[in-house]
GUKOL-277395 format. One record per residue (C-alpha): x, y, z; residue number from 1. Coordinates in steps of 0.05 Angstrom, whole numbers, plus 32768, in hexadecimal, padded with zeros to 4 digits. Example, Ala and Ser with C-alpha at 12.3 -4.5 7.8 and 13.67 -1.06 7.14 Angstrom:
BEGIN
<vodo xx="80F6" yy="7FA6" zz="809C" n="1"/>
<vodo xx="8111" yy="7FEB" zz="808F" n="2"/>
END
This chain:
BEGIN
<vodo xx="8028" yy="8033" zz="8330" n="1"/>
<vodo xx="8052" yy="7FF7" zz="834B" n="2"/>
<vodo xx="8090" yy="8000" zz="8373" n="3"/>
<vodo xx="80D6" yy="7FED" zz="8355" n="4"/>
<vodo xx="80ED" yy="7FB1" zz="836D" n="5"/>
<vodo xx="8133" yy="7F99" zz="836A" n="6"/>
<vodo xx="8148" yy="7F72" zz="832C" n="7"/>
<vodo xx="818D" yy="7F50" zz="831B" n="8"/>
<vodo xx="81AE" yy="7F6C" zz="82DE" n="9"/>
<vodo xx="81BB" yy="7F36" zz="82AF" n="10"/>
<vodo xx="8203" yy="7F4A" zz="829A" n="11"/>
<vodo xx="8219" yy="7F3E" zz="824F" n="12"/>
<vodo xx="81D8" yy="7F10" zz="8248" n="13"/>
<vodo xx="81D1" yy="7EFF" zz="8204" n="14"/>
<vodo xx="8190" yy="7EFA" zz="81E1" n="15"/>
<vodo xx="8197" yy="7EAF" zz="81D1" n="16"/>
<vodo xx="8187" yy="7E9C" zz="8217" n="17"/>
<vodo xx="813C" yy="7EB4" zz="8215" n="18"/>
<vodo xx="8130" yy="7EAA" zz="81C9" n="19"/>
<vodo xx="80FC" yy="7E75" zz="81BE" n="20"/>
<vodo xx="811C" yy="7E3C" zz="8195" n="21"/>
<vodo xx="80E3" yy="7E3F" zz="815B" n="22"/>
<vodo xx="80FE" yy="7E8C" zz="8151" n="23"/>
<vodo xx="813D" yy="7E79" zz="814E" n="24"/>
<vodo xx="8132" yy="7E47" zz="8117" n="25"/>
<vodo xx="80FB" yy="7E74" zz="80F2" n="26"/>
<vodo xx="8131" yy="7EAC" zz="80F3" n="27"/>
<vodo xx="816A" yy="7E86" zz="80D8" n="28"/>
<vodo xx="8138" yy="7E75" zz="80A2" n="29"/>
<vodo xx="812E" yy="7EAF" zz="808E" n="30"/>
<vodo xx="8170" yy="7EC6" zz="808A" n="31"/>
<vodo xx="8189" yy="7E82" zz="8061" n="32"/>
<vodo xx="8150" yy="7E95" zz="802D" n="33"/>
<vodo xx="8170" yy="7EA6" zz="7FEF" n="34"/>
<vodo xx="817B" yy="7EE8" zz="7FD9" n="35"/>
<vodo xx="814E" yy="7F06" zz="8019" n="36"/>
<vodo xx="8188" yy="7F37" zz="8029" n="37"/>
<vodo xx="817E" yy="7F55" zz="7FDE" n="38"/>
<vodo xx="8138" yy="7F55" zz="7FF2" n="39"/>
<vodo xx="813F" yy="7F7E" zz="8030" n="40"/>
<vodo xx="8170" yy="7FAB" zz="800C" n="41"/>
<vodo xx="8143" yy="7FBA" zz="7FCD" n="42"/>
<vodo xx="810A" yy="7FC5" zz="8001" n="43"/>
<vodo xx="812E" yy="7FFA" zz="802F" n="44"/>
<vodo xx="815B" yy="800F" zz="7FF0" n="45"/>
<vodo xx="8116" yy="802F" zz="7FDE" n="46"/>
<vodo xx="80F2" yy="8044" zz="801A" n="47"/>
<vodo xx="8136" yy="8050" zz="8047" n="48"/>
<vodo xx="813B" yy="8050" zz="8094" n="49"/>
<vodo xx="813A" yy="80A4" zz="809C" n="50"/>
<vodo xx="80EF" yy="80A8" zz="807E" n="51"/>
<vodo xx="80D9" yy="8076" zz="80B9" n="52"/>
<vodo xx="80FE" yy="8092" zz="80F2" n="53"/>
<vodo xx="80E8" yy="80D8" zz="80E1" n="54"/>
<vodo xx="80A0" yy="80C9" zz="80D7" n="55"/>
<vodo xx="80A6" yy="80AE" zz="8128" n="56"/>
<vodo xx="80C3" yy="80ED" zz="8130" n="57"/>
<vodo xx="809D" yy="811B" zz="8112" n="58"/>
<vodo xx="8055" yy="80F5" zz="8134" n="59"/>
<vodo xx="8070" yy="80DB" zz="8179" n="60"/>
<vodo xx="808A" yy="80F4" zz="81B8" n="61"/>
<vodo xx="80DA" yy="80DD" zz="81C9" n="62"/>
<vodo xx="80D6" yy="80BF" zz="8213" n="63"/>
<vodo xx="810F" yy="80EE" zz="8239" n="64"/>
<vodo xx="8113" yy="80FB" zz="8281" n="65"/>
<vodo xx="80E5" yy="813D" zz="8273" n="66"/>
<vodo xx="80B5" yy="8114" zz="824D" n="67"/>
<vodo xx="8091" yy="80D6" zz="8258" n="68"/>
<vodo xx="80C0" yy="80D6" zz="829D" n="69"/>
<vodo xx="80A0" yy="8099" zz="82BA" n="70"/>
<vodo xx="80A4" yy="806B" zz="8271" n="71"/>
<vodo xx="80EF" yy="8087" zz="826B" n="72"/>
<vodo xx="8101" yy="806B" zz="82BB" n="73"/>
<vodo xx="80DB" yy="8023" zz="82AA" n="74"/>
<vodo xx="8103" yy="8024" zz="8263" n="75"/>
<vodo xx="8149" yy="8032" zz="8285" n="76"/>
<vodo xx="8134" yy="8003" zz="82BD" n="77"/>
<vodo xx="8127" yy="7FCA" zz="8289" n="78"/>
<vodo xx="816A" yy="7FDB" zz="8265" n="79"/>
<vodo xx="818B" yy="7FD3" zz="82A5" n="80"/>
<vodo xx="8172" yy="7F96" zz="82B6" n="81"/>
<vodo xx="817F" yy="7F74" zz="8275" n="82"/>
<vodo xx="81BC" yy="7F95" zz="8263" n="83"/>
<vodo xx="81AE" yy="7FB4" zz="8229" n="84"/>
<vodo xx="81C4" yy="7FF8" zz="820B" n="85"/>
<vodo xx="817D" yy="8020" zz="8201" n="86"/>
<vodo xx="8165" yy="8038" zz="81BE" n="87"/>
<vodo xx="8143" yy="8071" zz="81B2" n="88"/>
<vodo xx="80F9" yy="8067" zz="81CA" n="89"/>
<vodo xx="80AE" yy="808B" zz="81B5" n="90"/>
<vodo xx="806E" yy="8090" zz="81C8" n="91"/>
<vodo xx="8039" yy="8099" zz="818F" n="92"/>
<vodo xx="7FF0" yy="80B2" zz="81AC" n="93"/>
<vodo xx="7FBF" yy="806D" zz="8194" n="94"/>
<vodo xx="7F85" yy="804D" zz="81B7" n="95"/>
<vodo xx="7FA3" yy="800E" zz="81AA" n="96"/>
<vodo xx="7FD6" yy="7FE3" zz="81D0" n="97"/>
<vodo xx="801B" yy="7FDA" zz="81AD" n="98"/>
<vodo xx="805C" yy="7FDE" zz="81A5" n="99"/>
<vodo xx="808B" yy="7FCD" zz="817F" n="100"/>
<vodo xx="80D1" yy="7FE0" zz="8167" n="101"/>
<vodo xx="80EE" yy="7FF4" zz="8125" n="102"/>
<vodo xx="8134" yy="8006" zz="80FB" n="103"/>
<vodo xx="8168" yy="7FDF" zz="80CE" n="104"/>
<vodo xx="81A7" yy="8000" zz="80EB" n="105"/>
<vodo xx="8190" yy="8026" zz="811F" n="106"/>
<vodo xx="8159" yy="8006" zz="8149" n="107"/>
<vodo xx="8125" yy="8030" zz="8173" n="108"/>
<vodo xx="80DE" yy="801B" zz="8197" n="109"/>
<vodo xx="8099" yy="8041" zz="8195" n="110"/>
<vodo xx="8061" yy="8024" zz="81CD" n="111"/>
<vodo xx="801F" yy="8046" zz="81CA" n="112"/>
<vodo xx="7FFE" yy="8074" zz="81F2" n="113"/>
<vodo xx="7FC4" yy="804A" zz="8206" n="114"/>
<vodo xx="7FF9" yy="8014" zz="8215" n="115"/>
<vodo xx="801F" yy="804C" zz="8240" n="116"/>
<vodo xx="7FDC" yy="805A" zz="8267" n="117"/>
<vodo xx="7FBF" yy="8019" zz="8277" n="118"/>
<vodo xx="7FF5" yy="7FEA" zz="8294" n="119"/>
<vodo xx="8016" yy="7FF1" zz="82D5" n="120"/>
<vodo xx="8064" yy="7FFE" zz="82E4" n="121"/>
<vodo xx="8079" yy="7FB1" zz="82E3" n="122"/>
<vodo xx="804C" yy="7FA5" zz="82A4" n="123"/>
<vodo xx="8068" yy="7FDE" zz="8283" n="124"/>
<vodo xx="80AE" yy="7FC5" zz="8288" n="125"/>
<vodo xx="8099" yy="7F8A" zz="8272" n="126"/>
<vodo xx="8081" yy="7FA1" zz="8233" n="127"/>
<vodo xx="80C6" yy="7FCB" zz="8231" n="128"/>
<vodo xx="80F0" yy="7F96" zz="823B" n="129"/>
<vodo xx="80CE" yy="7F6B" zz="8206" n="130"/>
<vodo xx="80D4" yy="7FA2" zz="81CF" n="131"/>
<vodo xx="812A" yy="7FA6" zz="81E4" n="132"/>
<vodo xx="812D" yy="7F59" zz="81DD" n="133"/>
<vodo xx="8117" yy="7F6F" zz="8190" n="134"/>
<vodo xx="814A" yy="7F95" zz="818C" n="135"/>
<vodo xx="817A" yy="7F6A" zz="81B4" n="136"/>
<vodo xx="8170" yy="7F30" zz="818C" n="137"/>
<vodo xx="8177" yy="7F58" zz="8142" n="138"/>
<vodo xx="812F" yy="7F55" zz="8139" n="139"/>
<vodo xx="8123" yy="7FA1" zz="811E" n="140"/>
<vodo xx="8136" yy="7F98" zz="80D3" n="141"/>
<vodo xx="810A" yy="7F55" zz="80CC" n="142"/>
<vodo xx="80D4" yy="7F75" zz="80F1" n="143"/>
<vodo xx="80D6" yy="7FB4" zz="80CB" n="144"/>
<vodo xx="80D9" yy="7F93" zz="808A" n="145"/>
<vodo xx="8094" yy="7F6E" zz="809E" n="146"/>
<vodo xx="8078" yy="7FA7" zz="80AA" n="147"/>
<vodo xx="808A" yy="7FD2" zz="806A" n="148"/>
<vodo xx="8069" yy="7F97" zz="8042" n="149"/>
<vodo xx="8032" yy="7F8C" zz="806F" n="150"/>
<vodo xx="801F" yy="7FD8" zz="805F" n="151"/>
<vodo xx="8029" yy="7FCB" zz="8018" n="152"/>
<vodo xx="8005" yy="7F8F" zz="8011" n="153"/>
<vodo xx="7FC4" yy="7FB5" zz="8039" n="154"/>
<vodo xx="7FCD" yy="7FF6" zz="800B" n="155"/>
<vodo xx="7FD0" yy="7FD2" zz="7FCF" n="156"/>
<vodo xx="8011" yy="7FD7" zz="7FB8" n="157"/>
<vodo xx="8023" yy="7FBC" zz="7F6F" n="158"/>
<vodo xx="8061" yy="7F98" zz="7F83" n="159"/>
<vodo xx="8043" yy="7F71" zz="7FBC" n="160"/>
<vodo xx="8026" yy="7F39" zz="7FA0" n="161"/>
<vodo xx="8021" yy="7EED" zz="7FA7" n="162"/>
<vodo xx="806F" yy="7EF6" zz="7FA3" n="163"/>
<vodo xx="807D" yy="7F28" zz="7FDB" n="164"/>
<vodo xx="8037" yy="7F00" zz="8001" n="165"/>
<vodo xx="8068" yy="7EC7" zz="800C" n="166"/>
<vodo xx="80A0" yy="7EE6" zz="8029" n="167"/>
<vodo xx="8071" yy="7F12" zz="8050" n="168"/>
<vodo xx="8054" yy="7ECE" zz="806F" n="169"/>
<vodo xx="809E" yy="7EBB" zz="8083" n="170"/>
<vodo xx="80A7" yy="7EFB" zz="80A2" n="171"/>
<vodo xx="8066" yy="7EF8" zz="80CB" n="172"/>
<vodo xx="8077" yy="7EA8" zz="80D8" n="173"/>
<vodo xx="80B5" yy="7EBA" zz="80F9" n="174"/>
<vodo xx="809F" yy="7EFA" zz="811E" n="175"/>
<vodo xx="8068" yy="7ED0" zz="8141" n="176"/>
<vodo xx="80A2" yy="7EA2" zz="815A" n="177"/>
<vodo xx="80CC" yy="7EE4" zz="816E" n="178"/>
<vodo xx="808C" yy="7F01" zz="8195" n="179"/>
<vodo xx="8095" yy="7EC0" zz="81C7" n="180"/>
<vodo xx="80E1" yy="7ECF" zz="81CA" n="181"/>
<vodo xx="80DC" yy="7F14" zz="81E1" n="182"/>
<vodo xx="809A" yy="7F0A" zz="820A" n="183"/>
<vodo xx="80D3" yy="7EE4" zz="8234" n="184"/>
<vodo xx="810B" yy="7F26" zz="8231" n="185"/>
<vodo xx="80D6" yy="7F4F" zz="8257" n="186"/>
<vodo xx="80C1" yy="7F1E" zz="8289" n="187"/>
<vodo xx="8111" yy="7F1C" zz="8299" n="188"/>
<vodo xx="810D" yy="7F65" zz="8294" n="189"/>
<vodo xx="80D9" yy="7F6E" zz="82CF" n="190"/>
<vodo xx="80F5" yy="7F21" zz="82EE" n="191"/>
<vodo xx="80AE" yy="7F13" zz="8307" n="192"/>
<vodo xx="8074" yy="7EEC" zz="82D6" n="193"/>
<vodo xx="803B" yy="7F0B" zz="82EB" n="194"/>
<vodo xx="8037" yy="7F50" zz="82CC" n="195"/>
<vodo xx="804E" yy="7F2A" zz="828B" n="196"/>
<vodo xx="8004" yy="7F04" zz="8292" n="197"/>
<vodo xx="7FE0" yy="7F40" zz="82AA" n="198"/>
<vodo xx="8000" yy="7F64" zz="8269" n="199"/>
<vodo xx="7FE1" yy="7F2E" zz="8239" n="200"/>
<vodo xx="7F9C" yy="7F2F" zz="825E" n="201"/>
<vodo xx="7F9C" yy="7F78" zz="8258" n="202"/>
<vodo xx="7FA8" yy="7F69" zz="8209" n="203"/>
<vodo xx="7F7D" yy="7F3C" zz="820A" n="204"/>
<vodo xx="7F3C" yy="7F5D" zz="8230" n="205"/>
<vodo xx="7F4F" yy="7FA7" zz="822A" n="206"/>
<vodo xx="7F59" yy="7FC5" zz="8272" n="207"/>
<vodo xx="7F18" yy="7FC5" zz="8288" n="208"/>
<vodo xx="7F29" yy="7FB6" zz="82D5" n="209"/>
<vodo xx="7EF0" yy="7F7A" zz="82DA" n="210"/>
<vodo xx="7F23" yy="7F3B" zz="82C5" n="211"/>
<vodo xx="7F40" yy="7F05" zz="82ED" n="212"/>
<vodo xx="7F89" yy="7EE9" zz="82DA" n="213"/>
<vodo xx="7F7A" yy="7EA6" zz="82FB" n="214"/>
<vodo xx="7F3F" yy="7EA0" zz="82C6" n="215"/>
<vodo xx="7F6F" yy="7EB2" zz="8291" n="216"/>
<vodo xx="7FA3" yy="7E8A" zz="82A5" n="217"/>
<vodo xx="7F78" yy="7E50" zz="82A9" n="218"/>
<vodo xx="7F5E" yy="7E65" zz="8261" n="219"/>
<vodo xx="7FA7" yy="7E54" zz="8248" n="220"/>
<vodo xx="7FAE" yy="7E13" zz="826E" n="221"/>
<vodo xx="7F79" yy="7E03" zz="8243" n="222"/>
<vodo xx="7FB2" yy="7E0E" zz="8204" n="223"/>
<vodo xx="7FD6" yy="7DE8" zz="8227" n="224"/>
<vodo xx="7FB9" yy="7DAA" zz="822E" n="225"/>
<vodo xx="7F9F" yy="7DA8" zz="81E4" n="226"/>
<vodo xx="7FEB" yy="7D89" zz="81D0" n="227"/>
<vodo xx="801A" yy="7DA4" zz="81A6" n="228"/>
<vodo xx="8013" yy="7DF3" zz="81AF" n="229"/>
<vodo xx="803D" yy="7E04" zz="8179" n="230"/>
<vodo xx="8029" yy="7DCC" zz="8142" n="231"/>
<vodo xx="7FE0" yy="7DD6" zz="814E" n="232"/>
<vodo xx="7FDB" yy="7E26" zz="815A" n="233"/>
<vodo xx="800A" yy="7E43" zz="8134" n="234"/>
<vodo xx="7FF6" yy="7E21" zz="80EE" n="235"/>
<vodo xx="7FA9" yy="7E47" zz="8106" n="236"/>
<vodo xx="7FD0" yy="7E85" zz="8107" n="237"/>
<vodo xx="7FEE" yy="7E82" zz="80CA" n="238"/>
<vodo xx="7FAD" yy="7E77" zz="80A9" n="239"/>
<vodo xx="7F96" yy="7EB2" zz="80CB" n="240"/>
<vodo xx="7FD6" yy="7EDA" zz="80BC" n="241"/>
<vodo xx="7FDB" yy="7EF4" zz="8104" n="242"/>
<vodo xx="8019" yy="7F21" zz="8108" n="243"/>
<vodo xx="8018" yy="7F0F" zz="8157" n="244"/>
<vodo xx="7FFC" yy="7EC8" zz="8184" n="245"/>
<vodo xx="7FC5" yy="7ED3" zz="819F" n="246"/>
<vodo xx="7FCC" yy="7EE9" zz="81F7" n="247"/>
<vodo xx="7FBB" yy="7EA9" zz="8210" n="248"/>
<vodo xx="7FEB" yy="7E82" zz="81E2" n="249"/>
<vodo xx="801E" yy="7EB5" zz="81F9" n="250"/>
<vodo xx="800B" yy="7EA6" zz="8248" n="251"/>
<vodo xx="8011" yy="7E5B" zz="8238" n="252"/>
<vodo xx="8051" yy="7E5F" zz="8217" n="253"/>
<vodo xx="806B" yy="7E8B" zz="824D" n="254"/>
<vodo xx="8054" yy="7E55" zz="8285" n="255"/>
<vodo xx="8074" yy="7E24" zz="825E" n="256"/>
<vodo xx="80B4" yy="7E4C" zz="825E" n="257"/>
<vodo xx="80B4" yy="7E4F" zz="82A6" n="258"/>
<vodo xx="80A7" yy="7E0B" zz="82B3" n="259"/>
<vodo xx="80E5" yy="7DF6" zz="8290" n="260"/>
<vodo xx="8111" yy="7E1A" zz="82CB" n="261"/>
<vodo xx="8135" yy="7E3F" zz="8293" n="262"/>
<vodo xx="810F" yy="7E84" zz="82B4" n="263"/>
<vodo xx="812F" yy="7E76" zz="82F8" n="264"/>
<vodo xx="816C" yy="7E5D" zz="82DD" n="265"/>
<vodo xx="817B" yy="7E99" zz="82B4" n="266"/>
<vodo xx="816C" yy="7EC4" zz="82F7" n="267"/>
<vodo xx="81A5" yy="7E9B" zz="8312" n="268"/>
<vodo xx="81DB" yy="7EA8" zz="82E4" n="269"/>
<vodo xx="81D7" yy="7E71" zz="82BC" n="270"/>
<vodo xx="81C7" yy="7E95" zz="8278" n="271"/>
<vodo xx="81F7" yy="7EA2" zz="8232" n="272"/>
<vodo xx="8223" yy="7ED2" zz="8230" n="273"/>
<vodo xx="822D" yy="7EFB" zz="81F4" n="274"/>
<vodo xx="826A" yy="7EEE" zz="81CA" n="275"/>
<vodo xx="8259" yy="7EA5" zz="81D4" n="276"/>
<vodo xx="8260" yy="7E75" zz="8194" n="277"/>
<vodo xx="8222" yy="7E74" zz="8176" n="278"/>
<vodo xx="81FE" yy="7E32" zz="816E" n="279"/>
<vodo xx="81FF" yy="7E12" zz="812E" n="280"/>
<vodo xx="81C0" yy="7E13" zz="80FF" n="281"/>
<vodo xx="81B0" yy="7DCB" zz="810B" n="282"/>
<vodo xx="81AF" yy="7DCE" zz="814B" n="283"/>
<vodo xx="8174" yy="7E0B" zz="8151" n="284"/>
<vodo xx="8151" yy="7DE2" zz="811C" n="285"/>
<vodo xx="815B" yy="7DA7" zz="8150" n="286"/>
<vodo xx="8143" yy="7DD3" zz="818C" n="287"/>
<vodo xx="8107" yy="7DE1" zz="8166" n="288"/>
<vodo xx="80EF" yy="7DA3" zz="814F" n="289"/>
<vodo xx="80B4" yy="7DA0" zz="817A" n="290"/>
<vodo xx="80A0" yy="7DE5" zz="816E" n="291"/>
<vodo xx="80AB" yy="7DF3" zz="8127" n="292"/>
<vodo xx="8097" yy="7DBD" zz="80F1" n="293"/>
<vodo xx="8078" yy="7DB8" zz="80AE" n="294"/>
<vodo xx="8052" yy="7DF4" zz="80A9" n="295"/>
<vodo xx="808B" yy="7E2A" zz="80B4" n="296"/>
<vodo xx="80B7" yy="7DFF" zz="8087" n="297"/>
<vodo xx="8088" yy="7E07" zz="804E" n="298"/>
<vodo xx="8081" yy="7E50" zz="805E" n="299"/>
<vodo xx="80CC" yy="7E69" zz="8052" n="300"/>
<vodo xx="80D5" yy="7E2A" zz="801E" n="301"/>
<vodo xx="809A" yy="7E56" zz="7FF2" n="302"/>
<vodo xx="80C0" yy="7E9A" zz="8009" n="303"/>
<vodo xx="80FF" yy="7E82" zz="7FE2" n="304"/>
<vodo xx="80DA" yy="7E81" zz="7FAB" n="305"/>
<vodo xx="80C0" yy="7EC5" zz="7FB6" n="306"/>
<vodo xx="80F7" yy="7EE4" zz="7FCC" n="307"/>
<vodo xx="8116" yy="7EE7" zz="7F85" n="308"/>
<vodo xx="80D6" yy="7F03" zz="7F66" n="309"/>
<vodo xx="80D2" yy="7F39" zz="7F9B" n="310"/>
<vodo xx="811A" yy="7F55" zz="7F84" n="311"/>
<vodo xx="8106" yy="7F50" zz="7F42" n="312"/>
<vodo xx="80C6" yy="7F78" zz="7F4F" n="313"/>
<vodo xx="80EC" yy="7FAB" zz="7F71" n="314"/>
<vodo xx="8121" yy="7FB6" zz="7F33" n="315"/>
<vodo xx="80F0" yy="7FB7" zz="7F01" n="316"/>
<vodo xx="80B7" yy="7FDF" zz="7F2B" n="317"/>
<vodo xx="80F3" yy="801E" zz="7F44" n="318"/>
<vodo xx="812C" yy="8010" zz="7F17" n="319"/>
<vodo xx="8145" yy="804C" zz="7EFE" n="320"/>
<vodo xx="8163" yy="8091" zz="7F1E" n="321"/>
<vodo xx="8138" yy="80AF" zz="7F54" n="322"/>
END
């Protein structure tokens, strides 16, 4: 157990001032595909938002004061510091480390027990404050879409073919973008780096006690000074259809965030507030230039194609009164 330390509260911070700029452009991708809001709705039209919250429910434990007391102080304390509203929050008994958080219209988080057990208070919140910047940043629907088709696609299902592959690939394109975004809401939510890199060795190694984060951190220098993370990575994970980068790509992009000074100058004040105009498209795609190139364009430029045959799955696969 680590002690609490004091953090500033980051009063009506809005989520645009951690988002990475290559999730900011993969998002608004996505939602300029055509017809990928009839896609969404034909998907959940089916399988509805009730089902999924009560199977968390009906197999997890709600964090209260009376249960899981020591997750539910680290989740108000990482609401606190990032001003957010909390969302109702789960642990599910697993052996493997995640979290992750779900809902169209009304958002909630499940971390796993194994997660819950191995990290320490400051890497706890960390994890905590990275699932709320999903949720601050409107992740949940996109997120939970990806996963009802990733299930499909693994059980089987009729509809999901080459048509609903492509849009799945979008989805996962983007949400490996969004995992770098939100890596950066929890280290604001704890306001110290370390337990951020501790977190992704853990991830990385299991917590077997017998690492070294100066090792590790030197492992993702290495990233580093190969060039272009994003350009030469990222097109590697998309051949490997990773829903998440890899730790040490996460660690590199992290030290790459703080070496910017936007960490210490969001600490400072100097952050967007929300209610703020929103930038224009352009200008994300602008921001992202160096991050997000030909690969991720050809990605959501094959999802527009699929996007139509997906709906058109849907209404001919459950057309009809149910």
């Amino acid at each position: 157990m680590t002690e609490a330390r004091q953090t500033r509260i980051l009063t009506g911070i809005d989520p645009r001032s951690w988002e990475h700029p290559a999730d900011r452009a993969a998002l608004n991708a996505l939602r300029k595909i055509p017809v990928f809001d009839e896609v969404l709705r034909a998907v959940f039209g089916f399988f509805g938002e009730k089902p999924l919250r009560l199977a968390f429910l009906s197999a997890s434990v709600r964090v209260s004061p009376t249960q899981f007391g020591r997750v539910h102080r680290l989740y108000g304390e990482a609401c606190r510091a990032l001003d957010a509203p909390p969302c109702p929050l789960y642990v599910r008994q697993d052996v493997t480390f995640n979290a992750f958080a779900y809902g169209m219209q009304k958002p909630f988080i499940v971390i796993t027990s194994a997660t819950v057990d191995a990290l320490d208070d400051d890497e706890l919140r960390f994890i905590l404050g990275h699932e709320i910047g999903h949720v601050m940043s409107g992740h949940t629907l996109y997120l939970t879409m990806m996963t009802v088709l990733y299930q499909l696609a693994t059980m089987g299902f009729p509809i999901v073919g080459l048509a609903a592959r492509a849009v799945l690939a979008a989805l996962m394109e983007w949400h490996r973008k969004a995992e770098l975004s939100c890596d950066r809401a929890g280290i604001l939510a704890v306001q110290d780096p370390q337990p951020a890199m501790r977190t992704m060795l853990k991830f990385a190694g299991g917590d077997s006690g017998d690492t070294n984060l100066a090792d590790f951190l030197a492992q993702a220098e290495e990233y580093r000074e190969t060039g272009d993370l994003a350009d030469q990575v990222f097109k590697v994970l998309n051949v490997l259809a990773l829903t998440h980068p890899a730790p040490v790509i996460r660690v590199a992009e992290m030290r790459t965030w703080f070496e910017s000074g936007a960490y210490e100058r969001i600490l400072a004040g100097d952050y967007k507030r929300r209610g703020e105009p929103e930038p224009a498209y352009a200008q994300d795609l602008s921001a992202a230039a160096a991050s997000y190139r030909d690969s991720a364009r050809e990605t959501f430029s094959n999802a527009q194609q699929a996007a139509r045959r997906v709906v058109d799955s849907f209404r001919q696969g459950f057309s009809g009164p149910r």
